[in-house]
Structures are given as structure tokens and as C-alpha cells.
Phi, psi and omega in degrees: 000154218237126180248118227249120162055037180271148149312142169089315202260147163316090164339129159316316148301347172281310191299319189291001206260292172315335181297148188218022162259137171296138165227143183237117203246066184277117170205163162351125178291314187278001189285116198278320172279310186266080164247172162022255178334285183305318190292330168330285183285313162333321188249026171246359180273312192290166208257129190066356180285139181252142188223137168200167169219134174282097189327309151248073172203170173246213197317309223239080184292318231276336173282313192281329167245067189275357180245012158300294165279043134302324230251295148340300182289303207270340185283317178290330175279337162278351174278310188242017180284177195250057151237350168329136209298179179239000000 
């Protein structure tokens, strides 16, 4: 956990700056804790990061829409996974 504005320590946009992995920041349309709007910006911090959302779901896409959130997930993997086409 990222302890916020100590000396010495990483601004959370600094830490998200530092990730050097694809990373994909999926959620819910409808999602009352992780939303939208942050992930949004979350994955515009990180370097190369993708962001999408499941139009119809809240926190737990992957229970409620699971074969929706195929499409996203399978789609970030063939753009940054390492079988990605060359």
C-alpha cells in the first residue's frame, strides 16, 4: 500500500508512472466502488495503459457479464500479451 505524501515516498501517480507491465484497467459501468471516471485516469498514468468498461455491470463484471468481459480482456491480450501477433 502506497502511503501518500511522507517523505521519501511516491505520489501514487509517480508509483503508477513506475509500472512497466501492460496493464488493463477494466470496470464496471455501474460500479459504485471502483469507478469509471478513476480508472480512467489511473490508466492514463501508467505508461501505455488501457482502460474499458462494462457497460452492463457494477463491481463484479467478470460474475455478472462473464462472457461479455471476453472481448476486452482477450482483445488487451492479443494487442499486449506476449503471443501477440509481430
Amino acid at each position: 500500500m502506497l502511503r501518500l505524501n511522507e517523505p521519501g515516498r511516491l505520489t501514487s501517480t509517480e508509483a503508477l508512472r513506475e509500472i512497466a507491465c501492460a496493464s488493463l484497467f477494466l470496470v464496471g459501468a455501474d460500479d459504485p466502488i471502483a469507478l469509471p471516471g478513476v480508472a480512467r485516469e489511473l490508466a492514463a498514468a501508467v505508461p501505455g495503459g488501457e482502460f474499458a468498461v462494462m457497460e452492463r455491470a457494477g463491481h463484479s463484471a467478470y460474475f455478472e457479464c462473464p462472457d461479455e468481459i471476453q472481448r476486452p480482456v482477450t482483445g488487451f491480450i492479443r494487442r499486449r500479451g506476449p503471443f501477440r501477433d509481430a
